[in-house]
C-alpha positions as a printed Julia matrix, in Angstrom:
395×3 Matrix{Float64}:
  24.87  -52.2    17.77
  25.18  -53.7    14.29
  25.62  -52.11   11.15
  21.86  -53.18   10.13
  20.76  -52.13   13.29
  22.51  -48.57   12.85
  20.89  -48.16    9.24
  17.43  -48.8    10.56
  17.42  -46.52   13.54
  18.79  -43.79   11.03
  16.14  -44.42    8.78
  13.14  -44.81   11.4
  14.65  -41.06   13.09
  14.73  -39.69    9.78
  11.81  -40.75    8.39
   9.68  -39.15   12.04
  11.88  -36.23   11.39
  10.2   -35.2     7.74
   6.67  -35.81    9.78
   7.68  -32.48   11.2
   6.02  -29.78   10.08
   8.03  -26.95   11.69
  11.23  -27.73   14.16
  11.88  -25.75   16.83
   8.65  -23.64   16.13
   4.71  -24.35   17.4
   2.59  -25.96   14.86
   0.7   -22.7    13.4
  -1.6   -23.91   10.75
  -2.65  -21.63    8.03
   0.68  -19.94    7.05
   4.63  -20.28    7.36
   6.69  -20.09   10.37
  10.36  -19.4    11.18
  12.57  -22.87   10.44
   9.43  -24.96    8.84
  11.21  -27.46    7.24
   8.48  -29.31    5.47
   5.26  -28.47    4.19
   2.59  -26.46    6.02
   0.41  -28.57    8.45
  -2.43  -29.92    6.07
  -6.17  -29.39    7.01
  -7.79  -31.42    3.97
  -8.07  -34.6     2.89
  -6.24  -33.94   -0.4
  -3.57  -32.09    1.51
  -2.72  -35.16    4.18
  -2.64  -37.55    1.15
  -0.39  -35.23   -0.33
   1.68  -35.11    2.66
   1.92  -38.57    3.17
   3.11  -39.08   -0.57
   5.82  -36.38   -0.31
   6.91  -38.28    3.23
   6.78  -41.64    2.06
   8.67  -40.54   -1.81
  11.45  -38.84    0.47
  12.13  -42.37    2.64
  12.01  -44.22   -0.74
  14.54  -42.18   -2.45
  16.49  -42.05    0.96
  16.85  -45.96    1.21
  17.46  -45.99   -2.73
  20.4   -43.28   -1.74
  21.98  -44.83    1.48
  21.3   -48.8    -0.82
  23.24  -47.38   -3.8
  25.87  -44.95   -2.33
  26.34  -47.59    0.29
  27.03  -50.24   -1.79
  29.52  -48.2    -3.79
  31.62  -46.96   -0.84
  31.58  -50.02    0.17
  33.31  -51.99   -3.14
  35.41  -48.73   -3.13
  37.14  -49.35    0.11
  36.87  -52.74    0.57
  38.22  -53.73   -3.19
  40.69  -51.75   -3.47
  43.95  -52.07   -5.36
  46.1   -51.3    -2.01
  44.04  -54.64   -0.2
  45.41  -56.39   -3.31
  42.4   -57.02   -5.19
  42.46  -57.09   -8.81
  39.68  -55.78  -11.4
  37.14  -58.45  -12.56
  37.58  -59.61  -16.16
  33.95  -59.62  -16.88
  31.72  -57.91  -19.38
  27.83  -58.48  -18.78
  25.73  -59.99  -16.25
  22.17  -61.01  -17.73
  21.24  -61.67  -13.85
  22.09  -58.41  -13.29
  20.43  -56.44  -16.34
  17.68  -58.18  -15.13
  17.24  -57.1   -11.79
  18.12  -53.3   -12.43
  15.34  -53.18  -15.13
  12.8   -54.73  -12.85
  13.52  -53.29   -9.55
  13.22  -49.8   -10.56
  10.11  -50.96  -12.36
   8.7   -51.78   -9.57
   9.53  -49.28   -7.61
   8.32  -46.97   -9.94
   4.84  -48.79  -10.32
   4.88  -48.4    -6.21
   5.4   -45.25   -6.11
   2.7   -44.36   -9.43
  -0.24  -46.06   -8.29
  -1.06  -44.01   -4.65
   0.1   -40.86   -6.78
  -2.31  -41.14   -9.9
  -5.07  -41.78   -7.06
  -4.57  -38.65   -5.47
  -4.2   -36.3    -8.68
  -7.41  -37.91   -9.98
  -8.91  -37.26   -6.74
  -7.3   -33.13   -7.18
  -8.74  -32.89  -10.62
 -12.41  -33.85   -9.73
 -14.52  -30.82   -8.67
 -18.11  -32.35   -9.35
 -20.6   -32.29   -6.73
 -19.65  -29.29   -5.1
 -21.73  -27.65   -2.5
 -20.09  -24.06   -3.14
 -18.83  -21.98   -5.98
 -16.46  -19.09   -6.12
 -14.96  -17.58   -8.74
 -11.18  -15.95   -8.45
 -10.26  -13.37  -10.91
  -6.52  -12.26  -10.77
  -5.23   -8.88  -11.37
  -2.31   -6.69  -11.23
  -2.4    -6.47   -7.84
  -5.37   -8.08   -5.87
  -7.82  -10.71   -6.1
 -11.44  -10.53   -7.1
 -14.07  -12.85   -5.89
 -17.73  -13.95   -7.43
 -19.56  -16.33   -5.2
 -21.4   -18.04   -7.87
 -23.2   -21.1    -6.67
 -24.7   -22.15   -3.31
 -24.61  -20.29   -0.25
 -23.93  -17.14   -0.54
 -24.83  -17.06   -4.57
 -24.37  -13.43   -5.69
 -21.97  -11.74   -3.27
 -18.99   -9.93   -5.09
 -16.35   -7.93   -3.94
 -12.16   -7.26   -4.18
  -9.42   -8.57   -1.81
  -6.42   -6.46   -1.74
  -3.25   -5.98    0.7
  -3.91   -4.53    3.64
  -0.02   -4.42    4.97
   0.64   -0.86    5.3
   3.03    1.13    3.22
   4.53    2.03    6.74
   5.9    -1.43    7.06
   6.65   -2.15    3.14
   8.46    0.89    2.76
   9.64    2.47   -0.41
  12.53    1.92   -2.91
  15.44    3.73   -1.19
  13.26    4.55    2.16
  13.33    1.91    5.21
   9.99    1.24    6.69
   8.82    3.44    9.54
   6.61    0.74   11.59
   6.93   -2.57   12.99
   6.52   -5.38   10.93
   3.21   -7.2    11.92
   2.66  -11.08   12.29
   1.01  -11.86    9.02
   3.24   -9.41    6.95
   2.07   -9.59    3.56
  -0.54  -12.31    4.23
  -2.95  -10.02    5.04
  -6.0    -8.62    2.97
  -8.93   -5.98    3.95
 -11.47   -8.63    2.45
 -11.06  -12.21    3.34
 -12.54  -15.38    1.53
 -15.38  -17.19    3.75
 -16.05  -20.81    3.45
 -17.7   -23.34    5.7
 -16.33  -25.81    7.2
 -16.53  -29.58    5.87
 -17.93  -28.19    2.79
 -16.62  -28.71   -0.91
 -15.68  -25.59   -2.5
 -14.84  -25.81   -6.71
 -12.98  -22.79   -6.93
 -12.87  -20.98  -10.84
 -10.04  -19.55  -11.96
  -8.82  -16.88  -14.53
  -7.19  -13.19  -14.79
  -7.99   -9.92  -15.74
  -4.22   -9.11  -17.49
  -1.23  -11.92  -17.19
  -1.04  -15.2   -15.68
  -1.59  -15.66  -11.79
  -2.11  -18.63   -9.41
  -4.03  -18.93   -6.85
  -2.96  -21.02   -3.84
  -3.18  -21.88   -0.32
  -0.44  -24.43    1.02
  -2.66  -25.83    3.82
  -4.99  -26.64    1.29
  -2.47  -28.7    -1.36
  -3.99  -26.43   -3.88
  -2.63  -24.68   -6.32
  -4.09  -23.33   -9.8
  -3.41  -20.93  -12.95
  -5.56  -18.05  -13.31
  -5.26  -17.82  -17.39
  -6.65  -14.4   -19.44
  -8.66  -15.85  -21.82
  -8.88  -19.57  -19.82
 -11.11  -21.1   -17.19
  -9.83  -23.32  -14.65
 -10.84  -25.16  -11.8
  -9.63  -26.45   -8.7
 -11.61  -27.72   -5.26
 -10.6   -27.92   -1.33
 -12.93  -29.44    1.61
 -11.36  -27.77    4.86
 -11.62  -29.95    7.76
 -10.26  -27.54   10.31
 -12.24  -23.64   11.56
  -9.07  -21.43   10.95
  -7.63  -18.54    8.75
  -5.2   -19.84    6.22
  -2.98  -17.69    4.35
  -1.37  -18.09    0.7
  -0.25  -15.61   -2.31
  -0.07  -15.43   -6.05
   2.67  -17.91   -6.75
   2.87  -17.05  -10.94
   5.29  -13.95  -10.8
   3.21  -11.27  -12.02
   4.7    -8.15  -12.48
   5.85   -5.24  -10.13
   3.87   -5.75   -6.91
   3.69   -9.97   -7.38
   4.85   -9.88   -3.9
   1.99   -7.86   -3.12
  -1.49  -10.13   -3.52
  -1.97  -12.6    -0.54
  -4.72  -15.0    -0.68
  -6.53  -15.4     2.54
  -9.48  -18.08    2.99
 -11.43  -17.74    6.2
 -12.77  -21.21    7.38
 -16.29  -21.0     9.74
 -18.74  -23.27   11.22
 -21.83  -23.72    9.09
 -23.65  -21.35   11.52
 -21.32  -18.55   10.99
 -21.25  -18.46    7.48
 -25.22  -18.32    7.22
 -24.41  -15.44    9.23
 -22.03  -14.19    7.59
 -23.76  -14.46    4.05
 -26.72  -12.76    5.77
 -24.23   -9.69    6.55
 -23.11   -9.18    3.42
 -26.26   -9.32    1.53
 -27.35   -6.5     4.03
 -24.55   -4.61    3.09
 -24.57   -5.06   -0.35
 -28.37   -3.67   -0.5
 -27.45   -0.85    1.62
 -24.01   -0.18   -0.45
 -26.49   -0.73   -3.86
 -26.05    2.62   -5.97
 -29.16    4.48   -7.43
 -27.85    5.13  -11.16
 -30.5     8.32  -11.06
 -28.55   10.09   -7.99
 -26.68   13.22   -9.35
 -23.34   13.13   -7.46
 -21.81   16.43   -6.63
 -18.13   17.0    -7.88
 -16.83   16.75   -4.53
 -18.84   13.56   -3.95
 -16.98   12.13   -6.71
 -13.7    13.29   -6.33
 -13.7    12.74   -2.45
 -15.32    8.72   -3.26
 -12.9     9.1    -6.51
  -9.68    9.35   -4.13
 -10.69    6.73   -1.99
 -10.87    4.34   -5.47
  -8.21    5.28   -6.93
  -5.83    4.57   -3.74
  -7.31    0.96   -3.55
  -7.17   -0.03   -7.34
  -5.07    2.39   -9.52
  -1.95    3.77   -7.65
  -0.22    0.81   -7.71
   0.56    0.78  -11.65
  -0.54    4.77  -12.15
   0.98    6.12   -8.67
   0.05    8.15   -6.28
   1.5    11.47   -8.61
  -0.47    9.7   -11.33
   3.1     9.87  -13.26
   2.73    6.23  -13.62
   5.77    4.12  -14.58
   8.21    5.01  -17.4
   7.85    2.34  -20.24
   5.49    0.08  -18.03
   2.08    1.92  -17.1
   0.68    5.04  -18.62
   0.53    8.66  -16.74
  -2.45    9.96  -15.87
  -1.28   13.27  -15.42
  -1.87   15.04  -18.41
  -3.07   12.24  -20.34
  -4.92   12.89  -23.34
  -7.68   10.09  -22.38
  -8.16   11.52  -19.41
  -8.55   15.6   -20.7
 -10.14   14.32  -23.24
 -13.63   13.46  -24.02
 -15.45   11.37  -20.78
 -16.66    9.15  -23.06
 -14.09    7.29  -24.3
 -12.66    7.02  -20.74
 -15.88    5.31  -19.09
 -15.45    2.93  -22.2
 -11.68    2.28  -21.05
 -12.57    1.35  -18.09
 -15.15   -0.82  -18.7
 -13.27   -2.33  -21.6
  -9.47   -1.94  -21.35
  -7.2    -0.64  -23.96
  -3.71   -1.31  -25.49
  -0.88    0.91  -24.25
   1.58    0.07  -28.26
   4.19    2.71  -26.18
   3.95    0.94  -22.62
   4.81   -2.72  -21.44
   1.48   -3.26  -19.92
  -2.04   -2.19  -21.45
  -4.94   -1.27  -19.66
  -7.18   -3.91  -18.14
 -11.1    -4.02  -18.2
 -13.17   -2.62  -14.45
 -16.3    -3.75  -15.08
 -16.11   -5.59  -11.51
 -16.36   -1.66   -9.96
 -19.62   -0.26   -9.1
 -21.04    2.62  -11.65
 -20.65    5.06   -8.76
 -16.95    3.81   -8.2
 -15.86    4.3   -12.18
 -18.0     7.69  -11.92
 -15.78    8.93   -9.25
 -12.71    7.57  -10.35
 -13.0     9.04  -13.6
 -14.4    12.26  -11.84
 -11.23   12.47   -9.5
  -8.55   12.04  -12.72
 -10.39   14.12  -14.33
 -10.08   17.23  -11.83
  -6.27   16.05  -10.2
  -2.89   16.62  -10.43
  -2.4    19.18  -13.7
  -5.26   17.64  -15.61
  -7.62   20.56  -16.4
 -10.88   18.51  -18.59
 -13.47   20.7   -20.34
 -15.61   17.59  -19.24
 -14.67   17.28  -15.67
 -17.48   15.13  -14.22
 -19.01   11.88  -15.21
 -22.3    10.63  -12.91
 -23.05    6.72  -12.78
 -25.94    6.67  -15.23
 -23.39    7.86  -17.86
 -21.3     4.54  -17.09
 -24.47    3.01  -16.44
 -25.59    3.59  -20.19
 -22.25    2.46  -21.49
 -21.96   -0.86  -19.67
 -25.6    -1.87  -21.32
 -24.04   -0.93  -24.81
């Protein structure tokens, strides 16, 4: 075989070989596997022209490699001083200059043109046929469905790994790691299939991103900012991502998961959750007992405080505010149904208080309710009812 002949069978094998999603592994769409070596398997448009870039960049900077580094072992060896060859007396080469300016001009220009036409293509989310909004937060994901199908339904996505398998700092993990370890969420995102879903972007606290490999999308979520990104899945599946903007603490700790149905099942599924909603719809006139609250309180405050405040409501030294025996929360309800709803600078910890207003009144009620009557708090005003945070959200 000759030497040409050796270079393009090398090339061919190794340009089939970056096709490969995963080696040594079944293709599993919708997160990573063990010894993926490329990106995840795409199941949009955008994401196989993406694909197809990144394959078709790596054999162009491949043959550039093997062209240039061949070409220089090559005058190494074969000129060398021992074969008796003797340095060339020249300066310049205009013929030369010429040709390094332009090729690499033009292989630059080759490789810009399909590129541009794919991040134009990323960039434009007009005539979408669904609209969801993603707020991110120190730790979990909240989503608004705000246009099309499904227009109005609202809830949080947080980790549902358990602390069994996580463990503690200093204290192994006393279960099995599962399949989807920290990829999984107690509220997925639901889309149809073949549709074109704009999704909004922005955060509650610090920067986040929101992205999902098998969709070739990635975004920012900015406090303060609005930003937009789309996807059109081609493919019924559950596909799996994470904040990829580190965070804080528990960065490692808010998966993204995107739930891909037929058209059928998401008319059903929209149906389900506007039942539920109505049924799950507080009446701001019910008086809650205290244990009401503190029992629906608990249940809050495991899913959306202990994180930064802890489970001892100690919090974090220099990071998050304590709870126990905090003067907000002894002190009048008031002014802690308005931090909630609002947020508040922490000047003597690293990270202040974000705004709830996505929780229910009932939910702030109780969560105020159960601070309010835990740990060694002792408040002269230990309960708060959801009219109270009612009448302060309308303020």
């Amino acid at each position: 075989m000759t030497y040409a002949k050796r270079l393009h069978a090398l090339v061919l094998g190794l340009a089939v070989w970056t096709s490969i999603p995963a080696l040594a592994a079944p293709e599993i769409t919708g997160r990573p596997v063990e010894h993926q070596l490329n990106m995840q398997t795409p199941v949009t448009g955008i994401g196989a022209d993406i694909y197809s870039l990144h394959n078709w960049m790596m054999l162009v900077c491949l043959i550039i490699f093997l062209g240039v580094f061949g070409v220089m072992f090559y005058s190494v060896f074969k000129h060398r001083k021992s074969l008796g060859h003797k340095p060339a007396t020249f300066h310049e080469s205009t013929a030369v200059e010429i040709a390094w300016t332009i090729v690499p001009f033009l292989i630059v220009i080759g490789m810009a043109l399909p590129a541009t036409k794919t991040v134009v293509a990323l960039k434009d989310t007009s005539n979408a046929d669904l609209t969801i909004k993603a707020t991110g937060m120190q730790w979990k994901w909240g989503y608004d469905y705000l246009k099309g199908e499904g227009e109005g339904i609202s809830f949080l996505s947080n980790l549902s790994t358990p602390r069994s398998q996580i463990g503690e700092p200093g204290v192994a993990p006393t279960e099995a790691r599962g399949e989807n370890y920290l990829l999984e969420v107690d509220r997925e995102v639901v889309v149809p299939v073949g549709k074109k879903v704009r999704m909004v972007l922005t955060a509650n606290d610090v920067i986040h991103a929101w992205t999902i490999p098998a969709f070739a999308i990635k975004q920012d979520a900015i406090p303060g900012f609005v930003r937009d990104a789309w996807f059109k899945a081609d493919k019924v599946g559950v596909y799996r991502g994470n904040c990829v903007e580190l965070c804080g603490k528990d960065h490692a700790f808010m998966p993204i998961v995107v739930r891909v149905v037929s058209a059928e099942d998401y008319t059903a599924w929209v149906a389900g959750e506007k039942k539920k909603m109505a049924a799950l719809a507080d009446d701001p006139t019910k008086v809650w007992t205290i244990d009401e609250l503190k029992t629906k309180g608990e249940a809050v405050y495991a899913a959306n405080c202990v994180a930064c405040h802890q489970a001892n409501g100690k919090g974090i030294p220099n990071t998050f505010a304590p709870l126990d025996g905090s003067p907000v929360v002894n002190g009048p309800r008031a002014h802690q149904v308005d931090v909630l709803l609002h947020g508040q600078d922490t000047p003597a910890y690293a990270a202040a208080m974000p705004a709830w207003k996505q929780l229910s009144d009932s939910d702030i009620a109780a969560v105020i309710t159960y601070t309010r009557n835990s740990w060694s708090n002792k408040a002269a005003e230990n309960i708060v009812q959801p009219a109270e945070v009612l009448a302060a959200r309308s303020k």
